[in-house]
C-alpha positions, 0 to 999 in steps of 0.5 A: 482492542489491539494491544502494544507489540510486546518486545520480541517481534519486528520492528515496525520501522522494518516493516513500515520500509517495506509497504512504504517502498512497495507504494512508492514503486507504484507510484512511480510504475516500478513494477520490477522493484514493487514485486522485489517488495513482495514473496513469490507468492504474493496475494493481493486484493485490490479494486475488489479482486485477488491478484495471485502471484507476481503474473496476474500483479503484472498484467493488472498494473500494465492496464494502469493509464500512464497518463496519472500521477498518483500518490500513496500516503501511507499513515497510522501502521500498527502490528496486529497483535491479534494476528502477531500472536498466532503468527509463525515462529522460527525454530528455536533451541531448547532453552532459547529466547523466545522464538521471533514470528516468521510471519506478522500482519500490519494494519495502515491507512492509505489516502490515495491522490490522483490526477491525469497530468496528460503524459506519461513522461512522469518527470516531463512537467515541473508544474505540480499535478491539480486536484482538489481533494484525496481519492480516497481512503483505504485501510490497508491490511498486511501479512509480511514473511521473513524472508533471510533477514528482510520483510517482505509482503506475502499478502495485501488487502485493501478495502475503501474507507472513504471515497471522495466525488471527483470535483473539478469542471472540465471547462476551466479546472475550477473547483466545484463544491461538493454537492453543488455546481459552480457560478 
């Protein structure tokens, strides 16, 4: 089991800004700012497969369908301190304090909502989007690098914890209740 993050590493509320902008660029089709978010060579696994640097990041997220508005809660982080203790420290002086890591892995849940809101001007209906449950749930696996004085994510895994039936009738958007039909 996990133990507390000892003193000397990051504060998790730095590390928390990072992931909670890189989603909310997602969210909002700002690729440019969730790759500013990122290192230059930034891995990511998601859907299933590995995405290698900012190229194959971009050219994944282009096939996105315009028309969904999407929202990552992001909730429950915590310092791996499994991985913090074996992370990469700065150089320090003889004698010094102890060596700050360079690199820290974070873990967190995501529930993913979506829905097809039928344009792609996010901003073009005041009405909120309709669903009737999450998406589904990841855990979310991060490794940040110290980059200056800013965190930044070198490498993302997200695999399904939970995923959720799509649960609404097309003919009138009623909701349906999961594992049966409407009447």
């Amino acid at each position: 089991m996990p133990t507390p993050t000892s003193a000397a590493g990051p504060g998790l509320d730095a590390l928390a800004q990072t992931l909670h902008r890189f989603f909310h660029c997602l969210d909002g089709f700002d690729y440019a700012g969730l790759l500013a978010c990122c290192t230059d060579d930034f891995r990511w696994l998601r859907q299933g497969r590995w995405l290698d640097g900012p190229d194959a990041v971009r050219a994944a997220l282009a096939l996105r369908p315009r028309t969904q508005r999407v929202a990552h809660l992001i909730s429950n982080t915590f310092v791996n301190e499994a991985d913090a203790g074996s992370a990469k420290a700065r150089d320090g002086a003889p004698g010094a304090t102890p060596r700050l890591p360079t690199e820290v892995a974070t873990e967190s849940y995501m529930t993913a909502y979506r829905a097809d809101i039928g344009s792609a001007d996010l901003g073009s209906s005041s009405a909120p989007a309709r669903t009737v449950q999450p998406y589904r749930i990841n855990r979310v696996r991060s490794r940040f690098r110290l980059h200056g004085d800013i965190w930044l994510l070198a490498e993302q895994q997200l695999s399904t914890e939970f995923e959720f039936v799509a649960a609404l009738r097309p003919a009138d958007d009623t909701p349906t209740p999961i594992g049966g039909t409407s009447t």
